[in-house]
C-alpha positions in Angstrom: 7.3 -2.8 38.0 5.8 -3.2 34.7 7.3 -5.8 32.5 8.5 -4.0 28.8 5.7 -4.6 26.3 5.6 -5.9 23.3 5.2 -4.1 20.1 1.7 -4.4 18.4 1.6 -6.3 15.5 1.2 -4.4 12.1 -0.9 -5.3 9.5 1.4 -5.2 5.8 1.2 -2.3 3.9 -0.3 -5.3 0.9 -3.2 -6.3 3.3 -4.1 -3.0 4.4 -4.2 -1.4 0.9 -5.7 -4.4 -0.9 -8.8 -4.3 1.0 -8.9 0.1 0.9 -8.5 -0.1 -3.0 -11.1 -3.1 -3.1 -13.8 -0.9 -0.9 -12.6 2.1 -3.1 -13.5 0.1 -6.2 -16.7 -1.7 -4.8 -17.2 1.9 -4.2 -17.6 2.7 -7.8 -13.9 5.0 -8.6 -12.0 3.4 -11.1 -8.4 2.4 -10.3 -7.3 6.1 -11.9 -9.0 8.2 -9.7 -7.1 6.5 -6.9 -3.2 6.6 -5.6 -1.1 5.2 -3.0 1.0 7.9 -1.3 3.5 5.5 0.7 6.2 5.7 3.1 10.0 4.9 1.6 9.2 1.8 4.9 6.3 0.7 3.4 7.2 0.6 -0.5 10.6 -1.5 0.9 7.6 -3.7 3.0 5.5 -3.9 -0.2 8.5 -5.2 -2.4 9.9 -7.7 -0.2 6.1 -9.2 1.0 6.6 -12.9 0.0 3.1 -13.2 0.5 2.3 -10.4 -2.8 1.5 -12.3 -6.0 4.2 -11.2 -8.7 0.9 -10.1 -10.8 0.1 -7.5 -8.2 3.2 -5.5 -8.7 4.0 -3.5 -11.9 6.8 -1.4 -12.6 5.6 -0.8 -16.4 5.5 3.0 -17.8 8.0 4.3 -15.0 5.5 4.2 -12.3 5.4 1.6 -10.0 1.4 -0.1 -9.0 0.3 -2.5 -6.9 -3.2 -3.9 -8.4 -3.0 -1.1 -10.7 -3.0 1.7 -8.5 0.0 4.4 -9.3 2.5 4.4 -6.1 4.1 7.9 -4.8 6.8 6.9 -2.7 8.2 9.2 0.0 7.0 12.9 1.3 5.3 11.4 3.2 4.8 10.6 7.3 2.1 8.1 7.2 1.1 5.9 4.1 -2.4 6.2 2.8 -5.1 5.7 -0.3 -5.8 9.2 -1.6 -9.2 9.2 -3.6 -9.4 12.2 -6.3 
């Protein structure tokens, strides 16, 4: 009999993002041309990190951002960085 296994650890929503904006930027788009489409989960996740600087987080003009990248939250079934 197998014993049950163990979930795999995720990486936060914070980490993972912060490094695809920074290649995304070292890339040569400008923080505009880039948004974060997340998950209701993941925005809740991003919020409550203890480990997110307060300066990384914006709520200013009715949008919320994390390092200055505009957040849609919901409508969606996996979180990602969409490049326009």
């Amino acid at each position: 009999m197998k014993p049950p296994s163990r979930p795999l650890a995720r990486t936060s929503p914070a980490v993972r993002f912060r490094a695809e904006i920074e290649e995304a930027l070292g890339e040569g788009l400008a923080r505009e041309d880039l948004t974060l489409k997340l998950t209701h989960g993941d925005v809740s996740l991003l919020k409550r990190d203890r480990n997110v600087p307060i300066a990384d987080i914006s709520f200013a003009g009715g949008a919320m951002r994390f390092l200055g990248v505009v957040i849609e939250e919901g409508g969606v079934t996996r979180s990602e960085l969409v490049r326009s």
